[in-house]
N, C-alpha and C positions, 0 to 999 in steps of 0.2 A: 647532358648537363655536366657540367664539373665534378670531379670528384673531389670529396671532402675528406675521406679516409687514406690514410697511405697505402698505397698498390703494394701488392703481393708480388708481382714481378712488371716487366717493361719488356713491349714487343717494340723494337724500333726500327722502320724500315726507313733506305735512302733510294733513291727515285733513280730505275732502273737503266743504268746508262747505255742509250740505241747504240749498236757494233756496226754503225757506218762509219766510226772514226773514234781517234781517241780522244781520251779527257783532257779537258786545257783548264785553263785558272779561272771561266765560268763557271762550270759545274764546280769544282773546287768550293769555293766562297760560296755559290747558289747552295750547294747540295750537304757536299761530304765531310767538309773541315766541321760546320758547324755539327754534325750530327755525330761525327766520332766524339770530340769534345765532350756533349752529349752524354753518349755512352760511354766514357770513362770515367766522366765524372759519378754516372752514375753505379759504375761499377765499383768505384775507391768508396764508395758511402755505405759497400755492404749486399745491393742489391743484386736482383736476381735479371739478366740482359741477356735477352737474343735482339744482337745485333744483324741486320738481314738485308741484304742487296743481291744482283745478277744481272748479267748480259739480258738486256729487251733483243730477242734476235728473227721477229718475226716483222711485218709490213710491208709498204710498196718499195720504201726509199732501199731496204738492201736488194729487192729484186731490181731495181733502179741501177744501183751501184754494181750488180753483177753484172746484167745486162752491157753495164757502159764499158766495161772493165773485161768482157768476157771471158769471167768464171762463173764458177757455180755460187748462189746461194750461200753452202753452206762453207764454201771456201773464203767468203767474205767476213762473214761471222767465227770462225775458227780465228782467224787472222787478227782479229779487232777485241775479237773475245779475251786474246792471250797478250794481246798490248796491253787491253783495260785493268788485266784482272792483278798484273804484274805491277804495271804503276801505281795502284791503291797500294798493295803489299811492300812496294819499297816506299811510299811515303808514309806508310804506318798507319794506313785507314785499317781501324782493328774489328773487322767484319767479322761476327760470328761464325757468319755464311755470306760464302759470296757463289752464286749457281749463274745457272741460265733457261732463259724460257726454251730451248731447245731441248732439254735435258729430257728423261720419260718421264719422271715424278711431275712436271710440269704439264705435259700435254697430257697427262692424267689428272690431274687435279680440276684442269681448267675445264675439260671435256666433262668432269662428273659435275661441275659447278653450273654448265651450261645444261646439261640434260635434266638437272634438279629445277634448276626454273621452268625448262620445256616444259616438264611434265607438270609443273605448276599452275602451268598458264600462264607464265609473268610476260611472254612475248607475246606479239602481236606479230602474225606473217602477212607479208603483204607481197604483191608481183609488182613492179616499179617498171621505168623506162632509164636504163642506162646505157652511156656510149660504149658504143663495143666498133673495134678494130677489125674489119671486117677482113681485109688480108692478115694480121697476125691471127686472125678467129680466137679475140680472147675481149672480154672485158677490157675497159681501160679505168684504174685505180685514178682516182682523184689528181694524181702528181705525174701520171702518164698524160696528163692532156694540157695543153698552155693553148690559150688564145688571147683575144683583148679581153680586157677586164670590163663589164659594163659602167662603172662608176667612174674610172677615172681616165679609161680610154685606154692605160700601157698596155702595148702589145703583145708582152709575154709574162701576162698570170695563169699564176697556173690554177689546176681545178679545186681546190682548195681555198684558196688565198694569193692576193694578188699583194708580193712583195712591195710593190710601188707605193699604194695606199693605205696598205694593210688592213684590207676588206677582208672578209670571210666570205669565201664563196662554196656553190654547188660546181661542178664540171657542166652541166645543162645552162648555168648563167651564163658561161664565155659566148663571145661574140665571134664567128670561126675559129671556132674550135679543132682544133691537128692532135692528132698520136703521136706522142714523142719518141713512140717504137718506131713507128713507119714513115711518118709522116702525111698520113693519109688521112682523108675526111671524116672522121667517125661517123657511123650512125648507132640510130637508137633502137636498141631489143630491149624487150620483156625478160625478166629477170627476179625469182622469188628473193624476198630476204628476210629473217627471223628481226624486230625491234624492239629494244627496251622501251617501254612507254615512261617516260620520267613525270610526264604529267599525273601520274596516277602518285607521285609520292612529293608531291609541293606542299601537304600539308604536315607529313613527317619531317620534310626538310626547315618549314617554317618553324617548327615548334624546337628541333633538337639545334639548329644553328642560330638563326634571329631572334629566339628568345635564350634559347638555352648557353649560347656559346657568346653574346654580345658584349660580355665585361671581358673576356680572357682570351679571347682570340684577339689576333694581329691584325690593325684595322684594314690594312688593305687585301689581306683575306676575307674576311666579315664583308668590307665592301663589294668584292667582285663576287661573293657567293648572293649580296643581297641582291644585285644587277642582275646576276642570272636570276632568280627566282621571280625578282618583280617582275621581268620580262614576257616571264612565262614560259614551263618547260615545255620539251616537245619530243616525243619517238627520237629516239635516237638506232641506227641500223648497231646489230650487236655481229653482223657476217659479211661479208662481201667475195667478191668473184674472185679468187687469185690463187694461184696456184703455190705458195709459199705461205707457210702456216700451219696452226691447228687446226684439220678437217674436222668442219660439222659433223657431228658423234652425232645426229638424227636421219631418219629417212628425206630424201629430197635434197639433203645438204650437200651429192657428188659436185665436185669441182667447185664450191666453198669451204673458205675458210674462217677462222672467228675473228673477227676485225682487232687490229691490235691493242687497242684501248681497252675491249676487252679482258684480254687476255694477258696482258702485262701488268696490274693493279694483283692478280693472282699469283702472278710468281712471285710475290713476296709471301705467300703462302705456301707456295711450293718448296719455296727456298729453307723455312723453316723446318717444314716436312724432314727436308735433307738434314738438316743439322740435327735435329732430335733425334732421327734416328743413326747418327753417327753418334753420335752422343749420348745414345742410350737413355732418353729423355720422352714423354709425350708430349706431342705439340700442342696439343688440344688447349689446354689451360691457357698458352702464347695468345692466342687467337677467340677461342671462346670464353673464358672466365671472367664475372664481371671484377674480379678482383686485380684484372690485369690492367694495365695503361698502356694503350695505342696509339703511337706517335708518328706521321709520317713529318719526312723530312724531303722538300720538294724547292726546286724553283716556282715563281710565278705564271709561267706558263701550263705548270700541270695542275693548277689550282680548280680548275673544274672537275677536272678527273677523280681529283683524293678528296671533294669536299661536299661533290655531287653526285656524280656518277657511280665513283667505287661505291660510296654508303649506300645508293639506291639499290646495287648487287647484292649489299650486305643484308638489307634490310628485307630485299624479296627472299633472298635463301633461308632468314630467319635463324641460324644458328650461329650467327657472330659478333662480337663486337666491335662498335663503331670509335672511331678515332677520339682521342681524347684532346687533340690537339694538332693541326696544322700550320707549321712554322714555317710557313714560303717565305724566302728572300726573294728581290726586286732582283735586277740584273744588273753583270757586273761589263763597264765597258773597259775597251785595252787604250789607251792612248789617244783618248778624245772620241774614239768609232767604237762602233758595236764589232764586240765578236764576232767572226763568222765563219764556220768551219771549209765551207764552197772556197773563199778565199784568200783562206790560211793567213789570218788576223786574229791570231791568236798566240799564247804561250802553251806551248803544249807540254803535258806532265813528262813525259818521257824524256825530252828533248832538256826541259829544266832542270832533273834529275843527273842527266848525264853532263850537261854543263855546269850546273854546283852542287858536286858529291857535297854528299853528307851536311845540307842546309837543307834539309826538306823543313825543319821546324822554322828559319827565316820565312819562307813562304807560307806556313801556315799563318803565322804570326802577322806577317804584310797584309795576307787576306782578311784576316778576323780581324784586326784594328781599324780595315778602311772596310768592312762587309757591308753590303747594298743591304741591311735588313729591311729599311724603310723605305727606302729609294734609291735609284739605279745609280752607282757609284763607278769609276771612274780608277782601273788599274795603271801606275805610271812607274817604269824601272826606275826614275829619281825619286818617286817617295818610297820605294823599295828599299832601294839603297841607303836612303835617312831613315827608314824605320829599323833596319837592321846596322847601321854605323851610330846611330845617335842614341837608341833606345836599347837595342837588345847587347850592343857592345858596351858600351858608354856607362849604360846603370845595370844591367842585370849581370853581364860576364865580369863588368867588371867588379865590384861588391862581392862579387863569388870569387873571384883571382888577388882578389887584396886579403878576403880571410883565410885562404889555403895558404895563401906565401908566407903571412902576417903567423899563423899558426904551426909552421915547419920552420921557420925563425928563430920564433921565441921559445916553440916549444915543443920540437921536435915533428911536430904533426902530431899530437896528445893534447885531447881537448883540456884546457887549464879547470885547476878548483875555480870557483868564484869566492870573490868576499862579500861583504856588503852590498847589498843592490842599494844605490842612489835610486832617488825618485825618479830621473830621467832612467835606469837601466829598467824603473818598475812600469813606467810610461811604456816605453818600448814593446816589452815583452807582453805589456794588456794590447797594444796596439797588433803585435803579431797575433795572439788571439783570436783576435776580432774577424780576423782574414776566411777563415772559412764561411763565416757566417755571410760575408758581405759577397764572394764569391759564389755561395748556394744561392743566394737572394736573385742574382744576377743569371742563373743558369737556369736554375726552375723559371726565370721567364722569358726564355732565351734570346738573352740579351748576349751574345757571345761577345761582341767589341766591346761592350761595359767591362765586360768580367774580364779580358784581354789587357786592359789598361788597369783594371785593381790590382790584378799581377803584378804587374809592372810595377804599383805604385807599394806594393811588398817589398822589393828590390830599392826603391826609393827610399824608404823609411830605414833601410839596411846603409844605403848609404852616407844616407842625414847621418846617423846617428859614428858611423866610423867618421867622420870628415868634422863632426863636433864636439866626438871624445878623444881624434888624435892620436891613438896611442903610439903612433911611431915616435910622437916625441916625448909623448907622459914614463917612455922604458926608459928616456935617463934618467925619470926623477923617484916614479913611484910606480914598479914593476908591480905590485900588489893587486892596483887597480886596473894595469892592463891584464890580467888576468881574467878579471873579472868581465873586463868591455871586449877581451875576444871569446869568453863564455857565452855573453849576447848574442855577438856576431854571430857567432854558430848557432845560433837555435833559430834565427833566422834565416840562415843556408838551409836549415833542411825545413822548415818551413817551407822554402821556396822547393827544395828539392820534393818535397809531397802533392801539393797544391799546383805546380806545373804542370804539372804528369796530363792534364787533358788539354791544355794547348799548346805546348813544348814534350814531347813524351822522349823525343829523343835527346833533348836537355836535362829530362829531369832524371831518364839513365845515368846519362853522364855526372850530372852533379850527385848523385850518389852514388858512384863509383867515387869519386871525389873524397865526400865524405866517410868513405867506405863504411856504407848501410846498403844491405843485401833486401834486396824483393822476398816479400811472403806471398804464401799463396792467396791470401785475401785482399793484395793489393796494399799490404799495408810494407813498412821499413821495418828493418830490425838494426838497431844499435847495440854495439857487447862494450861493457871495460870489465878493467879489473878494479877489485876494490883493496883497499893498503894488505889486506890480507893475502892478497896473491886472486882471492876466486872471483870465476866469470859471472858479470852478470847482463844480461840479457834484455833488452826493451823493443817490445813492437809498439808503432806510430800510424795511427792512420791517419785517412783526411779529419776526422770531427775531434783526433785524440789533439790535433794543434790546438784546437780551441779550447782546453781543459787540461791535459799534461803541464805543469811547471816546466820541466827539464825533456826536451824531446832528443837530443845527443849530452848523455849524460860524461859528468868530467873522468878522464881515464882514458876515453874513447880515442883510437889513432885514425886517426886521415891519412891518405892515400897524398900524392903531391900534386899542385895544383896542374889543371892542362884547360887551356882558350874554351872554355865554350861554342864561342862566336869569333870569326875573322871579321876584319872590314873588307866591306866589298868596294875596290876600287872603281874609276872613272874609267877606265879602258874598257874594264869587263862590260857596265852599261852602254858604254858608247858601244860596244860589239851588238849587242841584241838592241840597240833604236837603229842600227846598221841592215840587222836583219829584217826589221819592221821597215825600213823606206825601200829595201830589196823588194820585200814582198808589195807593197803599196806599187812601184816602177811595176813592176811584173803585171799587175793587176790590170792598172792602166792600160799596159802595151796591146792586153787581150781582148779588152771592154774597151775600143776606141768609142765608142756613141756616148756611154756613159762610165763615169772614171769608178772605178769597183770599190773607194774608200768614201766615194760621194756620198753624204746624209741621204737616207731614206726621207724622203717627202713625209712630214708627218701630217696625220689624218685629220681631216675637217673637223672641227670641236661641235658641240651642237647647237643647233642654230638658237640668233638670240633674236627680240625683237629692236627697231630702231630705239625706244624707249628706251633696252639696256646700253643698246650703244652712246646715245645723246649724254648719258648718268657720266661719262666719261670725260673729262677737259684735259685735252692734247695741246699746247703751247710751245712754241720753238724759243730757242734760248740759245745761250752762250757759254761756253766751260771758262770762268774766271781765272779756279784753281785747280791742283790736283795733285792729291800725295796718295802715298801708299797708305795702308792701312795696318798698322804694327802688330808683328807678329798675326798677318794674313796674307799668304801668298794673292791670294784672288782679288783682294778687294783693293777700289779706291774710294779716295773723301773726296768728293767734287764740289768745289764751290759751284754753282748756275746763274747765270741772272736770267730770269723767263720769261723780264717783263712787266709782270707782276712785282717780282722783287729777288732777292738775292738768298738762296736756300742752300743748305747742305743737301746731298745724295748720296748714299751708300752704293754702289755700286762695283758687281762682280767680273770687271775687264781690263784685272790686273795681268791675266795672263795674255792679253791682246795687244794692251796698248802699256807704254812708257808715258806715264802723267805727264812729263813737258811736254810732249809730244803733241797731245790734244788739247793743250790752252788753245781758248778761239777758236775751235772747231765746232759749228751749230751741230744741234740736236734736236729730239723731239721730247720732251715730258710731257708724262703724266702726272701733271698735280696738284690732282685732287685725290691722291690714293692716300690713306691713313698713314698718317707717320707710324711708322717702326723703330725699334732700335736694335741695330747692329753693332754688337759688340760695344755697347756700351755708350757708342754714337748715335743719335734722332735723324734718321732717313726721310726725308718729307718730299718723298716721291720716286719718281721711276724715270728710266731714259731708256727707250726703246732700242730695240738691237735686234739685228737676225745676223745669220754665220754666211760666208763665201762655202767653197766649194770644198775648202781645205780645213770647215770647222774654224776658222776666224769670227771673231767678230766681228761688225761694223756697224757704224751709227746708220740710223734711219733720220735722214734730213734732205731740207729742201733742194733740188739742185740748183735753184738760180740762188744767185748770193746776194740778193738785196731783200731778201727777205727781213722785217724787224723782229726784234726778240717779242714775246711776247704774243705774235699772230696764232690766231687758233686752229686747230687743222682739223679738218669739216671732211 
């Protein structure tokens, strides 16, 4: 259920990143950006945060990657461990603790977590029939085996899941089935294994998430936990055959290990473990007290694990508290394709860092503004470059480099007295106010892109207000008042310079270096002047003092001299990295002759309907009359149609396909009898059917022979 009380402290984990590779701008936007955010925000408000992540470094895919690579294991994860751990630390993800499941505190936690259910009874053991590699003489892990997929027939699914369809499979489903150690036949041995029964806790899961969690969770969390449940849960195996991992801590369990799902929802336990007692802290409280709030911070793919699986571990062991909140984001794509680490279609953290020092907060900033929280979004270097040249230069750097210069001007860098506040200076300053509020509003429901463009729109009101009060011209007539309009302005900057600090942290250093207001130790600024007397006086500001303090850099105060924020990022620099994206795209191709390695995944059969649903449908071929852009929307056009029927407007998203003259006279097919909508302000009254080429284009779906007439129905 929700809590209704303010938590006593926040245990916040971010979802533990597998050391087969490094971190790219997926997990980024999925995971980390929005959870540090998170955690500073909620650390500027006072509270008490263990922040907690580590290296996942157990499963098939690193014995995979050794194997292919021939090293050891443990040399794969050392190697990946010290990429990951390194590129969080220079982009400023402010990790309480960042560990690893290899660590001892780990295979000790997870071992005493696994023998407390043993001895509970909460497993079921069972002997199974699994493939085993009879020349390697070892089991074969779900990802050691690829054969045909039975559903859709592609040749190489693997035991898991078949990439093609994106089926969920068994390794026993393939249809010849091969060892991708040997390449040899598998057969099937007898093999014990310890299983979490999840069935035995669908009515705990009904009661704490479908009733308890359905107004405050994320719908498409709430949705894929209700799919799981309706479906009906089932044994899930908690060990498997492999030689890399946690050994079974019970009798019987030689030459098993504890399946990684397992095992990896506990290092964020583990990890705590670590930092309390670096920290001279008990962890216990983090983890057990109901006064605490427990936050995981996940992509959409680990949604069963943090909403199902982990809570039913939590709930057999009986001494912990369950999640207060799961805040999965959708998935983030690069340049029209999905991510994908196999073939390096992505922006990887390391590689972005070393190519624009010191913009790790651009990149934050790109992500949080476009973040997939609701649905899978869409990364591109030119809205990168227009979010940091048009936004972060344009209104935020600059409103900050107009009141530094404006202020070492006029007035040496010494914040001016004020005179009279006009109505607009009293407007202003309630308006600045107001900003924390609207930004907590926006974070307690983590809305991180909401709260990313309030920011912004702080900076905006910083602007309106110099660019309507002028003072570079008001100093020939009436110095008095521009004292008082760059008195404003500064309480604005440090405004911004407070309130930035969890989605800009390396901005909002810099801007109070700027300001010269020094960090306290509770997160809060401190401002000094002197008063006509000569003596110091002293002011700390925190996040909620913006909303309540009058004066947040009081007059007296000296500022340091103004320095850029933000650079613009030129047209060269991006043209260099879509350079290195159609490098790697060629590359890909040249290796995958059968199938091109940037080709759409075939997306999967929807569920079947009856003809009844389909008949409900009226398909009519038509004509593009007109066709403009749609202002102020990259994607969209206004299509005139004639269908036949008669002459309709279309809203339609194939701005970035097609050039509107282009397809005047070009037949199509509508839908229309779909409910009009309004887009952006336009009545849509209807739909034009489209699927993508090979290269992620669009193109129209219509008839080939061309004497078709407008208006025919398609049957």
């Amino acid at each position: 259920m929700a809590q209704s009380n303010s938590p006593s402290r926040y245990t916040l984990t971010a979802a533990l990143p597998y050391t087969n590779g490094p971190i790219h701008i997926g997990h980024l936007a999925g995971v980390y950006v929005p959870a540090d955010i998170y955690a500073r925000f909620l650390r500027l408000k006072g509270n008490d945060v263990a922040f907690v992540c580590g290296s996942d470094e157990h499963g098939v895919a690193i014995s995979m990657k050794a194997k292919k690579e021939g090293i050891t294991p443990k040399e794969v994860i050392d190697k990946y461990h010290n990429i990951i751990k390194k590129s969080f630390a220079d982009f400023g993800i402010s990790f309480d603790n960042y560990s690893r499941t290899s660590a001892e505190v780990h295979h000790k936690t997870a071992s005493d977590f696994f023998k407390k259910l043993y001895e509970q009874g909460d497993f079921i053991e069972e002997e199974t029939e699994q493939l085993y590699d009879d020349e390697a003489k070892q089991f074969l892990a779900d990802r050691f085996v690829i054969g045909t997929c039975p559903r859709c027939g592609h040749e190489e699914a693997y035991g898991d899941q078949c990439e093609n369809c994106g089926s969920s499979l068994n390794a026993t489903d393939l249809i010849n089935p091969k060892s991708t150690i040997t390449g040899t036949v598998p057969s099937l041995k007898k093999t014990k294994h310890w299983f979490l029964p999840l069935d035995r806790y669908e009515g705990f899961l009904k009661e704490w998430i479908l009733e308890g969690h359905k107004s405050d969770w994320k719908p498409n969390v709430y949705g894929q936990c209700k799919s799981w449940i309706d479906d009906g849960l089932k044994p899930r195996a908690v060990t498997r055959d492999l030689d890399w991992g946690i050994p079974v801590p019970v009798e019987g369990g030689e030459g098993k290990v504890l399946y990684v799902w397992f095992d990896a929802p506990i290092g964020y336990i583990s990890s705590t473990k670590e930092w309390a007692e670096r920290e001279g802290k008990d962890w216990e409280p983090y983890w057990k007290s109901k006064d605490t709030k427990l936050v995981h911070f996940i992509g959409k793919d680990n949604i069963v694990f943090h909403c199902i699986i982990f809570p039913s571990m939590l709930k057999a062991h009986g001494d912990f508290i369950l999640p207060e909140n799961v805040p999965a984001n959708e998935f983030l794509n690069l340049e029209g394709n999905k991510l994908s680490t196999s073939k390096n279609w992505a922006v990887w953290l390391h590689e972005y860092l070393e190519e624009f020092p010191n913009m790790q907060d651009v990149l934050r900033y790109a992500l949080t503004a476009n973040a997939p929280e609701t649905k899978d979004n869409d990364f591109t270097w030119k809205d990168f470059q227009a979010r940091n040249n048009n936004e972060l230069v344009a209104i935020f750097g600059n409103f900050v480099n107009r009141v530094a210069v404006l202020t070492h001007k006029y007035y040496n860098g010494v914040v001016p007295t004020p005179n009279a506040f006009t109505e607009v200076d009293q407007e202003t300053l309630k308006a600045l106010k107001s900003f924390p509020a609207i930004l907590t509003n926006s974070l307690e429901r983590y809305r991180f892109r909401e709260g990313s463009q309030e920011l912004m729109n702080l900076a905006r009101l910083g602007n309106k207000y110099l660019a309507d009060e002028e003072p570079w011209k008001l100093i020939k007539t009436d110095e008095e008042r521009v004292k008082t309009i760059m008195f404003v302005a500064l309480q604005i900057a440090t405004g911004l310079a407070i309130l930035s600090e969890p989605f800009l942290p390396f901005t909002s250093n810099k801007l109070k270096g700027i300001l010269g207001v020094a960090r306290n130790n509770d997160n809060s600024v401190i401002s000094s002047a002197r008063l006509p007397d000569g003596q110091a006086v002293e002011k700390s500001i925190g996040w909620d003092d913006v909303s309540v303090e009058d004066i947040l850099l009081p007059a007296g105060h000296q500022i340091n001299p103004s320095e850029l924020l933000f650079r613009k990022i030129e047209d060269t620099e991006i043209q260099q990295q879509l350079d290195k994206l159609e490098a790697t795209k060629k590359t890909n191709a040249s290796t995958t002759p059968k199938t091109s390695a940037m080709e759409k995944e075939i997306t999967p059969q929807k569920d079947t309907i009856t003809y009844e649903d389909f008949a409900k449908m009226d398909m009519r071929v038509g004509t593009i009359l007109e066709a403009e852009k749609m202002p102020k929307a990259d994607k969209l056009l206004v299509l005139k149609i004639d269908t036949g029927l008669d002459t309709r407007t279309i809203v339609s998203g194939i701005a970035e396909s097609f050039n509107p003259e282009d397809i005047i006279g070009k037949k199509v097919t509508v839908l229309v009898n779909l409910a009009p909508r309004k887009l952006r302000g336009v009545e849509s009254q209807g739909m034009i059917l489209m699927t993508e080429d090979k290269d992620g284009k669009l193109v129209f779906l219509n008839p080939d022979e061309g004497n078709v007439e407008n208006g025919e129905a398609i049957s």
